[in-house]
C-alpha positions as CSV (number, residue, x, y, z in Angstrom):
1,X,54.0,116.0,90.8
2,X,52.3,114.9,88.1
3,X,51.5,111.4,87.3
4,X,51.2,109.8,83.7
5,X,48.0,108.3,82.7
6,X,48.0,104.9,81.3
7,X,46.8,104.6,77.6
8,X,45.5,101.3,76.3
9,X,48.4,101.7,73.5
10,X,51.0,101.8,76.8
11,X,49.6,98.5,78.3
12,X,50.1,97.0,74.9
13,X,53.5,97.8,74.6
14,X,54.0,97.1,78.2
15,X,52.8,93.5,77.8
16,X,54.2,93.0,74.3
17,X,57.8,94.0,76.2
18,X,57.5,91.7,79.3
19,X,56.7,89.4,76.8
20,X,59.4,89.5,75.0
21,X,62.2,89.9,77.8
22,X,60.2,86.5,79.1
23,X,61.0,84.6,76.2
24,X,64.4,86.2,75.7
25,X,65.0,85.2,79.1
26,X,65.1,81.2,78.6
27,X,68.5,82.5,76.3
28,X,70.7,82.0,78.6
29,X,74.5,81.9,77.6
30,X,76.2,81.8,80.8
31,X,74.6,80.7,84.1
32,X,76.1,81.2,88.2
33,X,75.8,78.0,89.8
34,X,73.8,79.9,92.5
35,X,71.0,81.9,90.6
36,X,72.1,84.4,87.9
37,X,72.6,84.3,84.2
38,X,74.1,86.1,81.1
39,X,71.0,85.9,78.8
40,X,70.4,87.2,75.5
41,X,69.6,90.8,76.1
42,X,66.5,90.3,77.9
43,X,66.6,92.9,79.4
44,X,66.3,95.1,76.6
45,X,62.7,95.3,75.8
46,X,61.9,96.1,79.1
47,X,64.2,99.2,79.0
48,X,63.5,100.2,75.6
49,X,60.0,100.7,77.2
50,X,61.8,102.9,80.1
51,X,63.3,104.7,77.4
52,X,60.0,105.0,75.7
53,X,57.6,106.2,78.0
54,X,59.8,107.0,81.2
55,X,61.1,105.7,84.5
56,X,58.0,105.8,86.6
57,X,56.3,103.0,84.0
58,X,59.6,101.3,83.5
59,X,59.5,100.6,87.4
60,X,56.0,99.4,86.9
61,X,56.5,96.8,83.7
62,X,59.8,95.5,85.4
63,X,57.7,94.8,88.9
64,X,55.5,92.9,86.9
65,X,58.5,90.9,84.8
66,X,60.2,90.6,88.4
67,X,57.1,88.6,90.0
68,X,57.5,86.7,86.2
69,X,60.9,85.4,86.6
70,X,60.0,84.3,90.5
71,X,57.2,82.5,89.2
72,X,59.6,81.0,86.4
73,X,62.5,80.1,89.1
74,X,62.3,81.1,92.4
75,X,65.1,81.2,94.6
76,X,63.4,82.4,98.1
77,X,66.1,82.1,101.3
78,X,64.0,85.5,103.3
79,X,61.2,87.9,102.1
80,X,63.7,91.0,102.1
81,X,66.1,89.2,99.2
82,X,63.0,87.8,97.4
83,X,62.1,91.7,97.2
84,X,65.5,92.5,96.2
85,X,65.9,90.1,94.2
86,X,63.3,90.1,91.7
87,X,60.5,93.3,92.0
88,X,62.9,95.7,93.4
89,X,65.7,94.1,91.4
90,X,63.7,94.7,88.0
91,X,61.9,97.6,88.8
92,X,66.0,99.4,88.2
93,X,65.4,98.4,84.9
94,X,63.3,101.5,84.3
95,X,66.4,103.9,85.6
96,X,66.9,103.3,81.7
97,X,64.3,106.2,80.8
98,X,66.4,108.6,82.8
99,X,68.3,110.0,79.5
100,X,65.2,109.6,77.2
101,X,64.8,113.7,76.4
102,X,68.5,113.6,75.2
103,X,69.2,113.4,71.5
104,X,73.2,112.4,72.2
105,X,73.6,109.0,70.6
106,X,75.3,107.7,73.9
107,X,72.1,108.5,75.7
108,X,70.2,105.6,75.2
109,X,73.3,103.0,76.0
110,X,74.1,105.4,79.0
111,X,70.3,104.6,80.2
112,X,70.4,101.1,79.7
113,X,74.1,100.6,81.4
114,X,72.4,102.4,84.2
115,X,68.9,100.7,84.6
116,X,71.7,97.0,84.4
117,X,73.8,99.2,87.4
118,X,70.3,99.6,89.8
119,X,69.4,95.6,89.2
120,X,73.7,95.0,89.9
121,X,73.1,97.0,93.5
122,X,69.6,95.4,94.5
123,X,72.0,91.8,93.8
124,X,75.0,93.0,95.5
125,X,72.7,94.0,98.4
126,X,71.4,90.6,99.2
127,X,74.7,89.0,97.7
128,X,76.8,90.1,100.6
129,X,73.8,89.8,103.3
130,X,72.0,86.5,102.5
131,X,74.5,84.6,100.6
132,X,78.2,86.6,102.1
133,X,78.3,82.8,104.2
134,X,79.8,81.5,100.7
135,X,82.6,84.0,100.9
136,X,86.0,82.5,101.4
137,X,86.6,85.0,104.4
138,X,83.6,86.1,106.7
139,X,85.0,89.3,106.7
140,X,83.2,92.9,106.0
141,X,85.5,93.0,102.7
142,X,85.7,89.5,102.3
143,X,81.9,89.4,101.7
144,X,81.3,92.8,99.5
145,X,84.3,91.2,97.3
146,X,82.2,88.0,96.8
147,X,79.2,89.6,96.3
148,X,80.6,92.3,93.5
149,X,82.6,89.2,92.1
150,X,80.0,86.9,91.9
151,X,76.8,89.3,90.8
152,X,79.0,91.7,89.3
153,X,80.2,88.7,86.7
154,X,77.0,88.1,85.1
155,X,75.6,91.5,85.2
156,X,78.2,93.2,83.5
157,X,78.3,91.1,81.2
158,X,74.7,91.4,80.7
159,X,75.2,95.6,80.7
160,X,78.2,95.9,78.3
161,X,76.3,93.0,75.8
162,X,73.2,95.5,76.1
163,X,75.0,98.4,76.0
164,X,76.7,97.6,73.0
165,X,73.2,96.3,71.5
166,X,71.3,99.5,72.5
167,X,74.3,101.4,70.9
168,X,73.7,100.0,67.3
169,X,72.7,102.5,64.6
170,X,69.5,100.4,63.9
171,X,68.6,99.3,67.2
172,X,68.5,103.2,68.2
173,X,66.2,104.2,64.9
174,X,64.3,101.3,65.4
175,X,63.7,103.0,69.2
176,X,62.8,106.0,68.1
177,X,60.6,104.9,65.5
178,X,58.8,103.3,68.3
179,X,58.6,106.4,70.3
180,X,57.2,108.4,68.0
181,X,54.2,106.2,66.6
């Protein structure tokens, strides 16, 4: 396996991303009275990254924006959901580089629906473990319904609002204009 060197121009454009998604972050349009939010995109810088330079480094710059956002509002109930909820959680976020060799226009929404979907499972995870007790029945279906109601609300609204922003004829030039600098 080989492993991708960091350049100084990567860690630039790492930090210039988490950066951004930060600040885009305190845009929030919609938020679950439990921990949650629709924001405005903010997750797309860190996945235009993914898409940049690939999914190993995505992982890595959404770790780091995941231990941001728990130092910006933590919601700690047990160390397993504070891991799934915010370094695992963001570290999906680089699943967005897995269609970055394709030229298909679709490609880079298709990566960024799918880097929204790996965040959506680590909150459904702890959604129906640590929180199912909110469910109105305590039942095995009862709880995955809550969860996947509850998470799945905000977070696809979040991927179909950055889907359709990724798909923009711009927004995709303005990508690979990125890339190849």
């Amino acid at each position: 396996m080989k492993t991708q060197r960091w350049t100084t121009k990567m860690l630039v454009t790492a930090a210039i991303c988490i950066a951004m998604s930060y600040l885009l972050s305190f845009i929030k349009l919609w938020t679950m009275p439990t921990g949650g939010s629709l924001t405005a995109v903010s997750m797309l810088p860190l996945m235009f990254f993914a898409w940049i330079y690939g999914v190993g480094p995505g992982m890595i710059a959404g770790v780091a924006y995941g231990l941001l956002q728990l130092i910006q509002k933590p919601e700690i109930y047990h160390w397993i959901q504070l891991l799934f909820d915010y370094p695992i959680a963001f570290a999906m976020l680089g699943l967005a580089g897995c269609f970055r060799k394709s030229d298909k226009p679709w490609a880079l929404p298709a990566g960024v629906v799918l880097g929204c979907f790996g965040r959506f499972l680590c909150h459904f995870f702890t959604g129906a473990v640590f929180f199912g007790e909110y469910a109105a029945t305590q039942t095995f279906i009862g709880i995955c319904t809550y969860s996947l109601v509850y998470n799945g609300g905000y977070m696809g609204a979040e991927a179909i609002l950055s889907g359709v922003v990724s798909a923009l004829p711009p927004v995709r030039n303005m990508v690979k204009r990125v890339a190849a600098l």
